[in-house]
C-alpha beads as a LAMMPS data file, in Angstrom:
LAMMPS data file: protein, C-alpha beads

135 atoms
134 bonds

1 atom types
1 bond types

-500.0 500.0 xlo xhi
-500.0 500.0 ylo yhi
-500.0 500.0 zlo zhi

Masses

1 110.0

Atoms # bond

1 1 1 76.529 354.384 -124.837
2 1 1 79.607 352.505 -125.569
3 1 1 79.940 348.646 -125.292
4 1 1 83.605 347.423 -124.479
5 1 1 84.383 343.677 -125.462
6 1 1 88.083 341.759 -124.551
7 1 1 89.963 340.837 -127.364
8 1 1 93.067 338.710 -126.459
9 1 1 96.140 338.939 -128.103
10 1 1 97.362 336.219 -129.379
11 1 1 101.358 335.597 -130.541
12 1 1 100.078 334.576 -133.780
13 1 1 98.324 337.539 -134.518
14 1 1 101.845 339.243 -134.727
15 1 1 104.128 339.731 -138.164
16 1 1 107.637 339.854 -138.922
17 1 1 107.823 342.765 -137.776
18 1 1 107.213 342.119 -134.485
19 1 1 103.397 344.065 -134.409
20 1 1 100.251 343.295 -134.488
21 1 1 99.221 342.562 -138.437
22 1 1 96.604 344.977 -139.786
23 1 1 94.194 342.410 -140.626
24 1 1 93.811 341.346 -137.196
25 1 1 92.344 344.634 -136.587
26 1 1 89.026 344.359 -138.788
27 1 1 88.842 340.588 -137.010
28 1 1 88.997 342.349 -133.670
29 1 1 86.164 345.024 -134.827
30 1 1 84.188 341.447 -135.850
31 1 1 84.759 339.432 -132.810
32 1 1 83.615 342.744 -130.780
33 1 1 80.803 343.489 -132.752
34 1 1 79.592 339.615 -132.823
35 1 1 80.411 340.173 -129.001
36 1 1 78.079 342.966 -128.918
37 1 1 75.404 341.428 -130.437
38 1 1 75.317 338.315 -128.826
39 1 1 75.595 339.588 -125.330
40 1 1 73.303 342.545 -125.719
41 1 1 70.657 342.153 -128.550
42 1 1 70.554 338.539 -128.519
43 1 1 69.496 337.702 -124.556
44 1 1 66.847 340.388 -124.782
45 1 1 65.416 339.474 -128.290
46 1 1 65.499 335.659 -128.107
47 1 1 67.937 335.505 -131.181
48 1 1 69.906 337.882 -132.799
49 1 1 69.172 338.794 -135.939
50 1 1 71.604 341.384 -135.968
51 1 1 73.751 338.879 -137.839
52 1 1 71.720 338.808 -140.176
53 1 1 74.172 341.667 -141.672
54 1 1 77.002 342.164 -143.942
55 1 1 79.989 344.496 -143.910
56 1 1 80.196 347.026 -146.877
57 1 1 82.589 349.001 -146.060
58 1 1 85.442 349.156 -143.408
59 1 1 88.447 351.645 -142.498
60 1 1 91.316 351.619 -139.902
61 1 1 93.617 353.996 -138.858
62 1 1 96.377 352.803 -137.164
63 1 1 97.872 354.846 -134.385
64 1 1 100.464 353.253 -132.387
65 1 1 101.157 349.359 -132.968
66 1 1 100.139 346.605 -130.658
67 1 1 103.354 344.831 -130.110
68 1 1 102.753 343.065 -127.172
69 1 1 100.895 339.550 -126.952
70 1 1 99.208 337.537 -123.923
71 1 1 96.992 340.476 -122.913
72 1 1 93.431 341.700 -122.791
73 1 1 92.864 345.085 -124.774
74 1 1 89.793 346.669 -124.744
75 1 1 87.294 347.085 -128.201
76 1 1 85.099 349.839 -127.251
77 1 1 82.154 350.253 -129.791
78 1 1 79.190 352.352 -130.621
79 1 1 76.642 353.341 -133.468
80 1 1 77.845 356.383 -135.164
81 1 1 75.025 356.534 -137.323
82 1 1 72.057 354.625 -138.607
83 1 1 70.473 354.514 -142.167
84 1 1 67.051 352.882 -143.522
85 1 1 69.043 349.371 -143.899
86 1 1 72.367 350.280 -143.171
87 1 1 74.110 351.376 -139.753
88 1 1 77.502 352.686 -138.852
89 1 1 79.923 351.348 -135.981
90 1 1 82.985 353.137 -134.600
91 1 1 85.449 350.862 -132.542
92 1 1 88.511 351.684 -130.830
93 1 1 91.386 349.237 -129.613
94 1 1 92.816 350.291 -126.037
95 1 1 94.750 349.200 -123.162
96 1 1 95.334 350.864 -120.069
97 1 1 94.218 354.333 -121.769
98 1 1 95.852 354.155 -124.549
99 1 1 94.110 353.725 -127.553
100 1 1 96.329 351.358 -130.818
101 1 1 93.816 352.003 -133.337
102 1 1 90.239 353.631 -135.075
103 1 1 87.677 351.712 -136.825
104 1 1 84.575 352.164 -138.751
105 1 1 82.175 349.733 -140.334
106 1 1 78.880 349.935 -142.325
107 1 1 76.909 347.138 -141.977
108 1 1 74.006 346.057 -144.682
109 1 1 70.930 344.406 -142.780
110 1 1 70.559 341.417 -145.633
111 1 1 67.338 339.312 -146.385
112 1 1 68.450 335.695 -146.015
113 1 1 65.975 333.930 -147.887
114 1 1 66.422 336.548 -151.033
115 1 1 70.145 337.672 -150.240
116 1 1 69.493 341.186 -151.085
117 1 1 69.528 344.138 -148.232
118 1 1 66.567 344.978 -145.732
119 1 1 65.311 347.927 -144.047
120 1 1 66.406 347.824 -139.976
121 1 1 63.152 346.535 -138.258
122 1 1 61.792 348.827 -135.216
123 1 1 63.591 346.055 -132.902
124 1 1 66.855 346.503 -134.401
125 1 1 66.651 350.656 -134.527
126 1 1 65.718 351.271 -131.152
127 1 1 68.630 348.624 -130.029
128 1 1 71.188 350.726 -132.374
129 1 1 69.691 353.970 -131.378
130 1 1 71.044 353.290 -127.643
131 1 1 74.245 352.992 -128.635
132 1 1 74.424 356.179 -130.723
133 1 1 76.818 358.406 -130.523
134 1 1 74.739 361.162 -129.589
135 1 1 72.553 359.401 -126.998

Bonds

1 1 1 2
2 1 2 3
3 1 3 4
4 1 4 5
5 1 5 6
6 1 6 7
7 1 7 8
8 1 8 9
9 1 9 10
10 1 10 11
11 1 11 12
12 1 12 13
13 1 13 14
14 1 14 15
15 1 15 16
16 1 16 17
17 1 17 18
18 1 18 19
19 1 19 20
20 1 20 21
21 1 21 22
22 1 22 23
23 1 23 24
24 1 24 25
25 1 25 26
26 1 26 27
27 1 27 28
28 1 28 29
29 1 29 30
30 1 30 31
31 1 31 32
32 1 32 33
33 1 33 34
34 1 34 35
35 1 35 36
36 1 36 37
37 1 37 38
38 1 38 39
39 1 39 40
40 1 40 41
41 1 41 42
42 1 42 43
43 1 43 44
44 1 44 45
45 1 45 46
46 1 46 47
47 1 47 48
48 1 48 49
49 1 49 50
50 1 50 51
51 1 51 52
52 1 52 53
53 1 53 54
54 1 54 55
55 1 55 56
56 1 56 57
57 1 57 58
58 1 58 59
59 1 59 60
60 1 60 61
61 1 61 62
62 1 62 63
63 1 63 64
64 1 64 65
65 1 65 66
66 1 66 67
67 1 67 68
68 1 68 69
69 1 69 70
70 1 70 71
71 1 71 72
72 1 72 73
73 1 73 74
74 1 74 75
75 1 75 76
76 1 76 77
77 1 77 78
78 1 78 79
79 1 79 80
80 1 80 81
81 1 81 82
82 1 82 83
83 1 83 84
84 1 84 85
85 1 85 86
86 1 86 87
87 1 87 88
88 1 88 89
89 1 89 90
90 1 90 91
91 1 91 92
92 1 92 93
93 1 93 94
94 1 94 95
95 1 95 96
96 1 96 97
97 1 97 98
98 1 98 99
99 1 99 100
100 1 100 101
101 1 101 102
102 1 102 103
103 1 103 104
104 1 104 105
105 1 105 106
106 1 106 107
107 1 107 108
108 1 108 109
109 1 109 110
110 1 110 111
111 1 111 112
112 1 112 113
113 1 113 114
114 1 114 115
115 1 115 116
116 1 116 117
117 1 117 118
118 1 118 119
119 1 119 120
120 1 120 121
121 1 121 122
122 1 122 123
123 1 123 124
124 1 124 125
125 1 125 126
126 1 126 127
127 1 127 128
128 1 128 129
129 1 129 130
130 1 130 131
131 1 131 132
132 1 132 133
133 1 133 134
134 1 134 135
């Protein structure tokens, strides 16, 4: 199952060159994931300790650039695959069809008290496990 948040552009989030800059992107993948979390982990669970997470690693591949601001695209994400304390999300950036740009990130579930990374509770898994790929 996918889970699509609305990302607004904003003018700011352009360059000089007139496109969206690429460090917008990984704040869009954020925003949506945050999103994601909030809205469907959170309201079931009582609080979401999904943030209790970190990003260790992210990639984007840029397809076609966003050029136009004032609008609505469309962050589709999903669990590509999940680890003993780590999980993977995909993300794509769309409008109308059309999809700007490919993410991945790997998130660390972290301890807060000792900083250090956790295993994913049974909560957490079978709340990731709907949104993998392969479900």
């Amino acid at each position: 199952m996918k889970f699509t948040s609305k990302i607004y552009v904003r003018w700011a989030d352009l360059d000089a060159f007139g496109h969206v800059n690429n460090a917008h992107y990984l704040t869009y993948a954020e925003l949506a994931r945050v999103d994601w979390a909030g809205k469907q982990f959170a309201p079931k669970e009582g609080s979401s300790v999904l943030v209790e997470m970190t990003v260790a690693h992210s990639e984007v591949d840029y397809l076609i650039p966003i050029t136009n601001f004032g609008f609505n695209y469309d962050v589709n994400l999903w669990v590509e695959s999940i680890g003993d304390t780590s999980f993977t999300v995909a993300y794509e950036v769309l409008k109308d069809g059309v999809v700007y740009a490919k993410m991945k990130t790997v998130q660390v579930m972290i301890d807060i008290d000792k900083m250090k990374s956790r295993p994913i509770n049974a909560t957490e898994r079978e709340f990731l496990t709907k949104y993998l790929a392969s479900s």
